[in-house]
PQR file of N, CA, C, O and H, with PARSE charges and radii, in Angstrom:
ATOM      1  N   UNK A   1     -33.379  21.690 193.293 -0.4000 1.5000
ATOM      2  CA  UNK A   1     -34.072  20.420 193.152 -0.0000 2.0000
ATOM      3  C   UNK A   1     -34.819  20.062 194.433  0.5500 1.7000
ATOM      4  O   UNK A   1     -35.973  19.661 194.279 -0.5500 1.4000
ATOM      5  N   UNK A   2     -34.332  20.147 195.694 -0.4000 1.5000
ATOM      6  CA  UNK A   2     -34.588  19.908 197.164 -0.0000 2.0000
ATOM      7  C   UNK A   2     -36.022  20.837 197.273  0.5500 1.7000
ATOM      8  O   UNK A   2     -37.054  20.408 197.790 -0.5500 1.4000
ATOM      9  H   UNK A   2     -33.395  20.473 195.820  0.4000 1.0000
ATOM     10  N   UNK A   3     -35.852  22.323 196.624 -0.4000 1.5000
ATOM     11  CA  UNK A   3     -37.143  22.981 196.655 -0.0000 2.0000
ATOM     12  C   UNK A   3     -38.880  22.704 195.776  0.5500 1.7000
ATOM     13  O   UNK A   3     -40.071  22.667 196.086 -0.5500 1.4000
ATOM     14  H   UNK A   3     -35.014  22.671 196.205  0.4000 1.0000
ATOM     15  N   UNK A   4     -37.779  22.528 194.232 -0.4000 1.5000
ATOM     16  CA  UNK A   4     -39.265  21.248 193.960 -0.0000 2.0000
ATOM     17  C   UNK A   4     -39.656  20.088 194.562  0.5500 1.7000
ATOM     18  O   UNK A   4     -40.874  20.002 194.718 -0.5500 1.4000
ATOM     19  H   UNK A   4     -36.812  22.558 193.980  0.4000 1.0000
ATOM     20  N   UNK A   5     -38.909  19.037 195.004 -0.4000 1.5000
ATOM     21  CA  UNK A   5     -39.742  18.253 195.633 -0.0000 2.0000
ATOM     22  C   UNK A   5     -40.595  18.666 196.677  0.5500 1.7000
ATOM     23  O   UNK A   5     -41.743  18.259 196.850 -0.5500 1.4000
ATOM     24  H   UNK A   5     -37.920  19.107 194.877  0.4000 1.0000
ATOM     25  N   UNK A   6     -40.115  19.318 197.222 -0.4000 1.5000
ATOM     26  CA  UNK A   6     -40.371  20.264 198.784 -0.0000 2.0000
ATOM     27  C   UNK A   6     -42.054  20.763 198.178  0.5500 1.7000
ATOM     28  O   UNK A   6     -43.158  20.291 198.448 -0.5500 1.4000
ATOM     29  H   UNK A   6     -39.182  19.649 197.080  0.4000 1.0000
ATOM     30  N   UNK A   7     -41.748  21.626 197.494 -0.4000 1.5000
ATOM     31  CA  UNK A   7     -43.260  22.393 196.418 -0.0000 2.0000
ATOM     32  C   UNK A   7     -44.101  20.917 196.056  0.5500 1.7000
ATOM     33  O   UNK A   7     -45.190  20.893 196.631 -0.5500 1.4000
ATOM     34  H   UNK A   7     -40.851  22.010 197.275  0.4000 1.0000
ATOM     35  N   UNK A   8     -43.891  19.993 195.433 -0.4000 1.5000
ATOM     36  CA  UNK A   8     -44.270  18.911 195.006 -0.0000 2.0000
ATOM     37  C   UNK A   8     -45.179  18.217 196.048  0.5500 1.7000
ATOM     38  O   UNK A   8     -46.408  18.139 196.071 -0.5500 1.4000
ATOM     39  H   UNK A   8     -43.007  20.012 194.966  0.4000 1.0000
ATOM     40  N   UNK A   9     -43.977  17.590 197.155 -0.4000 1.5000
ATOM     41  CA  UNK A   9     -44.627  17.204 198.389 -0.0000 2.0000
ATOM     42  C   UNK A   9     -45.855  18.216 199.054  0.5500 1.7000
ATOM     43  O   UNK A   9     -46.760  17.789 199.772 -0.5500 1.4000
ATOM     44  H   UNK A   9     -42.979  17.652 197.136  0.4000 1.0000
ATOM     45  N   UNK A  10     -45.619  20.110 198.519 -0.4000 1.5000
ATOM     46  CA  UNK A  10     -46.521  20.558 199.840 -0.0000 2.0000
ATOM     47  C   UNK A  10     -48.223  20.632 198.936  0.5500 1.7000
ATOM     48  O   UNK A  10     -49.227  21.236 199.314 -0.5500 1.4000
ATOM     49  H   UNK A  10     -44.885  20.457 197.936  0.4000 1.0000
ATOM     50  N   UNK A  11     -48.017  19.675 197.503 -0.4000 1.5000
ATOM     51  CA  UNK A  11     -48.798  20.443 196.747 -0.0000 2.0000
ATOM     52  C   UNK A  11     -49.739  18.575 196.904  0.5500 1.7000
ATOM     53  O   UNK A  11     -50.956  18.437 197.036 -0.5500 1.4000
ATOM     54  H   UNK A  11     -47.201  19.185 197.196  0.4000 1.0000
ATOM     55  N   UNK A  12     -49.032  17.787 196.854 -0.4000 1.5000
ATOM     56  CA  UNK A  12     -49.302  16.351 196.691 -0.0000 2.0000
ATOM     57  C   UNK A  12     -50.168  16.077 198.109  0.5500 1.7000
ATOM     58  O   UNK A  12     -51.276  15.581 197.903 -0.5500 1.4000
ATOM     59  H   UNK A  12     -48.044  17.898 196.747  0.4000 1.0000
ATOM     60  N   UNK A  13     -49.853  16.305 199.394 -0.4000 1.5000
ATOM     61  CA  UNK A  13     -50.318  16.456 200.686 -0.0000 2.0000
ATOM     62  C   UNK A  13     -51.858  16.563 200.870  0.5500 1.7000
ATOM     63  O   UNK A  13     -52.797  15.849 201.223 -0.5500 1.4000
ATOM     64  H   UNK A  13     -48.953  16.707 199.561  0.4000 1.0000
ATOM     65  N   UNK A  14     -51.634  17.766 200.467 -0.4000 1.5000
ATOM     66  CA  UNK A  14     -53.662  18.205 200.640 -0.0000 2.0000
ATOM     67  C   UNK A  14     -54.139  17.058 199.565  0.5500 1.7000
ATOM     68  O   UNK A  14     -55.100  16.426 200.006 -0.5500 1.4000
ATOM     69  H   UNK A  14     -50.871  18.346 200.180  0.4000 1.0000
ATOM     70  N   UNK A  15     -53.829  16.754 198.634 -0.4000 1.5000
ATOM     71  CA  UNK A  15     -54.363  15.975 197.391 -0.0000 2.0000
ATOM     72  C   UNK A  15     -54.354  14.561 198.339  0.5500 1.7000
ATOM     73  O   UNK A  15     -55.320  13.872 198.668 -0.5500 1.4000
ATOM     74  H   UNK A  15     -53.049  17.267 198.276  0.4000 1.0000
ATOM     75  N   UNK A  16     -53.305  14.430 198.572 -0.4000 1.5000
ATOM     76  CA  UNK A  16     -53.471  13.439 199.363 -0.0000 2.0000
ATOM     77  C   UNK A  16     -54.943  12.990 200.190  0.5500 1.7000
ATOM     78  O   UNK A  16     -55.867  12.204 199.979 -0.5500 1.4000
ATOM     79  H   UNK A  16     -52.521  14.990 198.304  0.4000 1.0000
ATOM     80  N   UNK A  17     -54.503  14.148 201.427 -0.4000 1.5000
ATOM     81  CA  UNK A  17     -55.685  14.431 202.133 -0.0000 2.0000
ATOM     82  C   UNK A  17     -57.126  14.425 201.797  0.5500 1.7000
ATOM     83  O   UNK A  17     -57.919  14.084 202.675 -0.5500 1.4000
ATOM     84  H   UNK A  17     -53.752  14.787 201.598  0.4000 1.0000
ATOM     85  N   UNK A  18     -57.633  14.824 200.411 -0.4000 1.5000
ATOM     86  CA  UNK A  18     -58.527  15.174 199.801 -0.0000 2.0000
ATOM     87  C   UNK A  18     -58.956  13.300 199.567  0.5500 1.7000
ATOM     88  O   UNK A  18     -60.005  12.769 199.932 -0.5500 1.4000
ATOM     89  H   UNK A  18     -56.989  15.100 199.697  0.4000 1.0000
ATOM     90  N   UNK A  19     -57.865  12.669 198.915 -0.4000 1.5000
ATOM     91  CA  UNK A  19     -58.486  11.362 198.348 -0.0000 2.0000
ATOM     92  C   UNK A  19     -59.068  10.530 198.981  0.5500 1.7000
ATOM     93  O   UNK A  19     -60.032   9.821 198.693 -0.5500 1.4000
ATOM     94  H   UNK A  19     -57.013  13.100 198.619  0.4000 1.0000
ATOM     95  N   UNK A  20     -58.023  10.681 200.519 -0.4000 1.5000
ATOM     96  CA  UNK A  20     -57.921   9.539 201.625 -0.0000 2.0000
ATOM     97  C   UNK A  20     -59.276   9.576 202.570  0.5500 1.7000
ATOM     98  O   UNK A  20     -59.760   8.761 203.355 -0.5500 1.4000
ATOM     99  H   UNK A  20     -57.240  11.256 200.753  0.4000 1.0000
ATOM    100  N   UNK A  21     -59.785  11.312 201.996 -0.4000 1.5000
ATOM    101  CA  UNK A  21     -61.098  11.244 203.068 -0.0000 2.0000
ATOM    102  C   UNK A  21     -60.841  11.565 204.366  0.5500 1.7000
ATOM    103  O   UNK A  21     -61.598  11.380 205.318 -0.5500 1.4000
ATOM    104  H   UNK A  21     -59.392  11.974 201.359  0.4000 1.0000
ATOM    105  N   UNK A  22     -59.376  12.218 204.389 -0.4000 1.5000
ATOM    106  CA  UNK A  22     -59.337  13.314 205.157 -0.0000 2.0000
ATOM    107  C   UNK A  22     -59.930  14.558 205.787  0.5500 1.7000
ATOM    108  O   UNK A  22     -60.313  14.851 206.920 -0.5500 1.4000
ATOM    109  H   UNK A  22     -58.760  12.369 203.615  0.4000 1.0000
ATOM    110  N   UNK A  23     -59.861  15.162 204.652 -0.4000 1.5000
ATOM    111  CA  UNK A  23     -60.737  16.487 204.410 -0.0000 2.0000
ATOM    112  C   UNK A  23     -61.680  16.287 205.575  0.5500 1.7000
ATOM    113  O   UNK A  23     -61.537  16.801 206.685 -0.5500 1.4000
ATOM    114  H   UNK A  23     -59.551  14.924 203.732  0.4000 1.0000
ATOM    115  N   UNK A  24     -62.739  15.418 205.171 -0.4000 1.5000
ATOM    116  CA  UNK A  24     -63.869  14.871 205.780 -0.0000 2.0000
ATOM    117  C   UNK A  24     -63.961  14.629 207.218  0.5500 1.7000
ATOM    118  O   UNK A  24     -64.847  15.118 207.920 -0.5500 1.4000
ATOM    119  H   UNK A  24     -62.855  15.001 204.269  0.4000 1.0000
ATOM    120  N   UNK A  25     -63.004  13.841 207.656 -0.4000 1.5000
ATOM    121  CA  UNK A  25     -62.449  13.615 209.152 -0.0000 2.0000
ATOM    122  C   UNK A  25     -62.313  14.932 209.867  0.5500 1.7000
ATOM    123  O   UNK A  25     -62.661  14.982 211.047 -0.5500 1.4000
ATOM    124  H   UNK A  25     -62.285  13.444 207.086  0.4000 1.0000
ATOM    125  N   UNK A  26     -61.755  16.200 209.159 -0.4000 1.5000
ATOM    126  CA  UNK A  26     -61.261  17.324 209.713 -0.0000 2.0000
ATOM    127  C   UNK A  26     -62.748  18.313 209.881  0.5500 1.7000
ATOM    128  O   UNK A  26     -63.057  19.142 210.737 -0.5500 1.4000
ATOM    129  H   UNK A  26     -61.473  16.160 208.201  0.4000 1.0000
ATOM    130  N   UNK A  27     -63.579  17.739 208.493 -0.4000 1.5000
ATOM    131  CA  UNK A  27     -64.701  18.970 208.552 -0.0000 2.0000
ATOM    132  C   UNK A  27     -65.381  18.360 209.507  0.5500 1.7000
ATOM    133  O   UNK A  27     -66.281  19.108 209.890 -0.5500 1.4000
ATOM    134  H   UNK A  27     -63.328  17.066 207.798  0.4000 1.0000
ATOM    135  N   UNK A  28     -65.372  17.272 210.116 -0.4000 1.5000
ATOM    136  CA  UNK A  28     -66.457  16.942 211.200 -0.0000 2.0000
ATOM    137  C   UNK A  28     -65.989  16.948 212.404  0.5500 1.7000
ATOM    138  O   UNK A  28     -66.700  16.635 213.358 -0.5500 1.4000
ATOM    139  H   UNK A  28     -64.640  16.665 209.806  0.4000 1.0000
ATOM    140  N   UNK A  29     -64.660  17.323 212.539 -0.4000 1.5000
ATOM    141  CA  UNK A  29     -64.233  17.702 213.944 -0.0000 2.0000
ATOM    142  C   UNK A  29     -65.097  18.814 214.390  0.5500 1.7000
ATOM    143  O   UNK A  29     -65.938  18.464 215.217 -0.5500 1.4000
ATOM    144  H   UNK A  29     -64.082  17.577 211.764  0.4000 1.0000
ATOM    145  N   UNK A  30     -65.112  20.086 214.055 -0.4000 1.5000
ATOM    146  CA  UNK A  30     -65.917  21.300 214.417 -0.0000 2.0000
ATOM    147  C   UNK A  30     -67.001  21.297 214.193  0.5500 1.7000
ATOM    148  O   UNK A  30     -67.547  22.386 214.367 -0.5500 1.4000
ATOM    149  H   UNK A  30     -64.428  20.370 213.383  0.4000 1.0000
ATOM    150  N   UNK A  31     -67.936  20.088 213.683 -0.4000 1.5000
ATOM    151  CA  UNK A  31     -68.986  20.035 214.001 -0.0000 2.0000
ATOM    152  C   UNK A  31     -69.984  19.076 214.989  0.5500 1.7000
ATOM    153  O   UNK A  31     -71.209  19.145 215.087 -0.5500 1.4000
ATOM    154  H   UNK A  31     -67.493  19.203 213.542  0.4000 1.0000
ATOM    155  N   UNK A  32     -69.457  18.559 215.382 -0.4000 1.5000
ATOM    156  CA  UNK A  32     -69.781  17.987 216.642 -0.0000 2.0000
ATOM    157  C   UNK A  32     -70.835  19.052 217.956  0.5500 1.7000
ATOM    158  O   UNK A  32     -71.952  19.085 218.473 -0.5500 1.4000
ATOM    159  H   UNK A  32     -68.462  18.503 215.302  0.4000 1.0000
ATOM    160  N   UNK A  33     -69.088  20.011 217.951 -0.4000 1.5000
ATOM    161  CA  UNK A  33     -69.919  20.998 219.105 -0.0000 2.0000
ATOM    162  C   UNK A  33     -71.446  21.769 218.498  0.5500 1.7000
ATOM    163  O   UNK A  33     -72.399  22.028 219.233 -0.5500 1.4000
ATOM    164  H   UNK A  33     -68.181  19.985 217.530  0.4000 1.0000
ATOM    165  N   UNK A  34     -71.401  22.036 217.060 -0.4000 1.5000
ATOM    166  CA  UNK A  34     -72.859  22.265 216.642 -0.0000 2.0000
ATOM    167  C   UNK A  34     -73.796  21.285 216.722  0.5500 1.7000
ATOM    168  O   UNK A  34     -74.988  21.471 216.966 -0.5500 1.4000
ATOM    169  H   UNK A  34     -70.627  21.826 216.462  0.4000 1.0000
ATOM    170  N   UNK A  35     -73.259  20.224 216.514 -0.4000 1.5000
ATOM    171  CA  UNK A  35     -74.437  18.751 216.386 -0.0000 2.0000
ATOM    172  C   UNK A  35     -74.759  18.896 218.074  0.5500 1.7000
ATOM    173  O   UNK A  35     -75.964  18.671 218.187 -0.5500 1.4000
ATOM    174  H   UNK A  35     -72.291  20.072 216.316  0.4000 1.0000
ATOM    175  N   UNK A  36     -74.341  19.097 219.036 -0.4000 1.5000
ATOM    176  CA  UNK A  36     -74.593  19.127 220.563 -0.0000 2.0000
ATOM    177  C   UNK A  36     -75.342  20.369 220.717  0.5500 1.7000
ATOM    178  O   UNK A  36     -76.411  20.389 221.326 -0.5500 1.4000
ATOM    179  H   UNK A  36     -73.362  19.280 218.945  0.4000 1.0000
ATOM    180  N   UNK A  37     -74.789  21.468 220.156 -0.4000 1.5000
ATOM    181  CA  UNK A  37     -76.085  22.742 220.309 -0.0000 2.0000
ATOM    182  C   UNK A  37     -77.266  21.966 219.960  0.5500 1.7000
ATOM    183  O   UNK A  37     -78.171  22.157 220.773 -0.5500 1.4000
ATOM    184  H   UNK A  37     -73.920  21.451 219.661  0.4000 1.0000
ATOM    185  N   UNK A  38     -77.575  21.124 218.992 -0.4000 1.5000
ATOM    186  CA  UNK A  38     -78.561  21.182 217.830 -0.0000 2.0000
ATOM    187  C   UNK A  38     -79.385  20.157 218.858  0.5500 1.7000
ATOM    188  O   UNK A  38     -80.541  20.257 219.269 -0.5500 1.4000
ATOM    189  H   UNK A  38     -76.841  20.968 218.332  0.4000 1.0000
ATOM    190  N   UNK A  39     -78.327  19.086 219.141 -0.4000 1.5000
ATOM    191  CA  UNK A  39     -79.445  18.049 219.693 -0.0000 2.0000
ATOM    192  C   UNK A  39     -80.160  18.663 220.854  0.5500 1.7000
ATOM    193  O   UNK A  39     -81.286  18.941 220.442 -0.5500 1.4000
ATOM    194  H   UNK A  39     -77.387  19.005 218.807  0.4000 1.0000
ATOM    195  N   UNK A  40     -80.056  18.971 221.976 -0.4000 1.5000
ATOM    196  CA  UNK A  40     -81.150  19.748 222.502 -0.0000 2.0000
ATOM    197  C   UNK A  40     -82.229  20.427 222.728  0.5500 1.7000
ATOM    198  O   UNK A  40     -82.974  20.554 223.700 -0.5500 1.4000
ATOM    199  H   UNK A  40     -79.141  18.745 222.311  0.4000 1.0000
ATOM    200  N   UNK A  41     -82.177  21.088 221.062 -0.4000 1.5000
ATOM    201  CA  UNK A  41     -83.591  21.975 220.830 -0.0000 2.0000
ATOM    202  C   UNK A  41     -84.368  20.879 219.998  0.5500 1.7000
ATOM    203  O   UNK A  41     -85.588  21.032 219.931 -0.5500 1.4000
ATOM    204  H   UNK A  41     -81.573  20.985 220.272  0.4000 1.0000
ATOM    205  N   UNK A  42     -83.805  19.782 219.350 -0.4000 1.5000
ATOM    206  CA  UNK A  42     -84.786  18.440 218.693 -0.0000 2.0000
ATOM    207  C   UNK A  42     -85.405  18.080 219.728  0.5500 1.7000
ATOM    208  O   UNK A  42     -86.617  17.983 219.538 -0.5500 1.4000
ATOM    209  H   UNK A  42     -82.814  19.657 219.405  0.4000 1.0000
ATOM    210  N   UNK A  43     -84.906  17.734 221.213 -0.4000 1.5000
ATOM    211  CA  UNK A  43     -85.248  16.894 222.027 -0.0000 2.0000
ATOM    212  C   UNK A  43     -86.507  17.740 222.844  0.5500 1.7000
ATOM    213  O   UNK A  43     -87.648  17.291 222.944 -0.5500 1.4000
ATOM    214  H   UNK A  43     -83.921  17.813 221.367  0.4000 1.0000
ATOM    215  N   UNK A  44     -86.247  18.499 223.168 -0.4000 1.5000
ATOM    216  CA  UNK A  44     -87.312  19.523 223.838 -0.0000 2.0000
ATOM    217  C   UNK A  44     -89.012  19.475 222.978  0.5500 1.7000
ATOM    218  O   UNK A  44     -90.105  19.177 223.460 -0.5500 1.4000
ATOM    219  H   UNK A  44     -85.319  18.864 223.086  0.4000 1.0000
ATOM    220  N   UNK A  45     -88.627  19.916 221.499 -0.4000 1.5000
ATOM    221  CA  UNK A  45     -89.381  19.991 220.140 -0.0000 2.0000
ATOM    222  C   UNK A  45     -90.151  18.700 220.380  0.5500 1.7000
ATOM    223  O   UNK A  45     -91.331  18.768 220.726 -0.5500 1.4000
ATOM    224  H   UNK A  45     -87.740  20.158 221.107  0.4000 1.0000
ATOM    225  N   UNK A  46     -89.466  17.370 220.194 -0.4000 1.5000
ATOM    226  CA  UNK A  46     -89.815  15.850 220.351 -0.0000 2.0000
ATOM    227  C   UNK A  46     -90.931  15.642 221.375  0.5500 1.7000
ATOM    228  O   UNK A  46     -92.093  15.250 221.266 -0.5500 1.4000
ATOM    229  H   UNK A  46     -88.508  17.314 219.914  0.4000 1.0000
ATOM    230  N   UNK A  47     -90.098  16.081 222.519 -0.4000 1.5000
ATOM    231  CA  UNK A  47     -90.888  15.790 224.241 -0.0000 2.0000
ATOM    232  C   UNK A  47     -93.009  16.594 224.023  0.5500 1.7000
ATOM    233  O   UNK A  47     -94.111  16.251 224.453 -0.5500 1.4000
ATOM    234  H   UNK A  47     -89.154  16.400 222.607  0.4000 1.0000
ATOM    235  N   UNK A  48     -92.622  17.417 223.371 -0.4000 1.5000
ATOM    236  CA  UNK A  48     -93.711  18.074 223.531 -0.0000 2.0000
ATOM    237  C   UNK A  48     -94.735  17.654 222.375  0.5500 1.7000
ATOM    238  O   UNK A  48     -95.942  17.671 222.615 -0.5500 1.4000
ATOM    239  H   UNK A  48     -91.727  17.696 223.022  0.4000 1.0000
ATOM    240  N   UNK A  49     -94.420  17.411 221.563 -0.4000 1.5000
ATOM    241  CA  UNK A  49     -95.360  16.561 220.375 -0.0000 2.0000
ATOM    242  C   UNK A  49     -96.332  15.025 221.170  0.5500 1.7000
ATOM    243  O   UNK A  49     -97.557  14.923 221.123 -0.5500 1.4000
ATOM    244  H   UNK A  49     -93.439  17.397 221.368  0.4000 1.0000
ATOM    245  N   UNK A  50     -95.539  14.159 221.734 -0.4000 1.5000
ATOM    246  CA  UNK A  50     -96.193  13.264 222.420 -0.0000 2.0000
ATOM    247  C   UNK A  50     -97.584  13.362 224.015  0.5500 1.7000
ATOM    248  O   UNK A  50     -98.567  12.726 224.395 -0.5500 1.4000
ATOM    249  H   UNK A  50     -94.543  14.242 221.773  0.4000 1.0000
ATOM    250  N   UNK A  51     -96.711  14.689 224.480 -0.4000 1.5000
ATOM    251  CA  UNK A  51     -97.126  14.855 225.288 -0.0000 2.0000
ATOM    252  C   UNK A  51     -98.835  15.966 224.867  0.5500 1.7000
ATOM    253  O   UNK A  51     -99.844  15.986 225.572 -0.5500 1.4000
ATOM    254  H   UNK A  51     -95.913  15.206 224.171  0.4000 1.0000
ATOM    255  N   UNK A  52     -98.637  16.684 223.645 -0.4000 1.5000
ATOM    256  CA  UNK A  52     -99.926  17.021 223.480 -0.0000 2.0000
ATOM    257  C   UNK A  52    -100.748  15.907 222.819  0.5500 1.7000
ATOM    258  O   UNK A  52    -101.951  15.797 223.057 -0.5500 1.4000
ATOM    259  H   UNK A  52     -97.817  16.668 223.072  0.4000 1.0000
ATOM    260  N   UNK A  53    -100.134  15.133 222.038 -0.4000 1.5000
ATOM    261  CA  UNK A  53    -100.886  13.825 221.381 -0.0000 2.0000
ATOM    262  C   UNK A  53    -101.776  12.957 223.295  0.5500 1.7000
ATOM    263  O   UNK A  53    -102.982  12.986 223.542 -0.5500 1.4000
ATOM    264  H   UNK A  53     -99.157  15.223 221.844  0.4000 1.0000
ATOM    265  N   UNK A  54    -101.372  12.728 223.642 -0.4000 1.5000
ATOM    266  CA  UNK A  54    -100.995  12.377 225.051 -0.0000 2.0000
ATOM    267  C   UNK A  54    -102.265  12.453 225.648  0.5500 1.7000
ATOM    268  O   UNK A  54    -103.001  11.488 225.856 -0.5500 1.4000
ATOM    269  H   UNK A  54    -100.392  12.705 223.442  0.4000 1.0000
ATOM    270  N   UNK A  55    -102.594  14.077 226.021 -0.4000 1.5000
ATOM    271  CA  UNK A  55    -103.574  14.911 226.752 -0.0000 2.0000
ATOM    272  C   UNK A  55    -104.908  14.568 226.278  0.5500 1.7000
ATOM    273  O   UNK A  55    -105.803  14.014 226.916 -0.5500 1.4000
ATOM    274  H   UNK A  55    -101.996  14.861 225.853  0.4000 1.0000
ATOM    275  N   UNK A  56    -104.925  15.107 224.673 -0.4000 1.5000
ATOM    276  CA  UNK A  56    -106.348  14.627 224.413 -0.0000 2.0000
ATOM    277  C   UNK A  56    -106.721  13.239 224.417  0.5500 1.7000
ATOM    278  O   UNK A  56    -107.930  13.007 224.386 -0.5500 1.4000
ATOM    279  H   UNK A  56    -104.198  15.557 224.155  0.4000 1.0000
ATOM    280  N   UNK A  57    -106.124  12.515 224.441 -0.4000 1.5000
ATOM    281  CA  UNK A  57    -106.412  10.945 224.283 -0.0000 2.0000
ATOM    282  C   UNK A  57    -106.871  10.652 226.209  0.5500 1.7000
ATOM    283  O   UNK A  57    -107.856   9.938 226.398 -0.5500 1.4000
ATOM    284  H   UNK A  57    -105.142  12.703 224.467  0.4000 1.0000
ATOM    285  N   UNK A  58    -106.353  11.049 227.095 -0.4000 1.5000
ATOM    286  CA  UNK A  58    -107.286  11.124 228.433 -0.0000 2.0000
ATOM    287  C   UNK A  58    -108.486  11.621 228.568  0.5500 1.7000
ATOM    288  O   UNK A  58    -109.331  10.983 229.196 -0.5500 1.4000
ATOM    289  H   UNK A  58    -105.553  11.629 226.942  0.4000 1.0000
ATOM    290  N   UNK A  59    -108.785  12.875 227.992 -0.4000 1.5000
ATOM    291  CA  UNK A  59    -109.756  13.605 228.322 -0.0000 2.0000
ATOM    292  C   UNK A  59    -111.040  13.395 227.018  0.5500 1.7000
ATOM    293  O   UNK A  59    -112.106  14.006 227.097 -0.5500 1.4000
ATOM    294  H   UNK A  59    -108.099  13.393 227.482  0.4000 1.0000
TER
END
């Protein structure tokens, strides 16, 4: 009996997890460090769009 609940509880857990919006919390832990690769090459990309808009408007 101690082992079904045991099975029960290990099966109810993730379900748990799944409802509470867990899951979610966990999949965005490891992506952070990609969102930090990522922001860098936007920002570079960004910088240089203004700066050719920029040029011809002097000359």
């Amino acid at each position: 009996m101690i082992r079904f609940r045991r099975l029960a509880l290990a099966a109810l857990i993730p379900a748990a997890a799944l409802s509470f919006g867990l899951s979610g919390v966990l999949a965005q832990t490891p992506s952070p460090a990609p969102a930090a690769s990522a922001s860098p090459s936007p920002a570079p990309s960004a910088s240089p769009s203004p700066a050719a808009s920029a040029s011809p408007a002097p000359v």
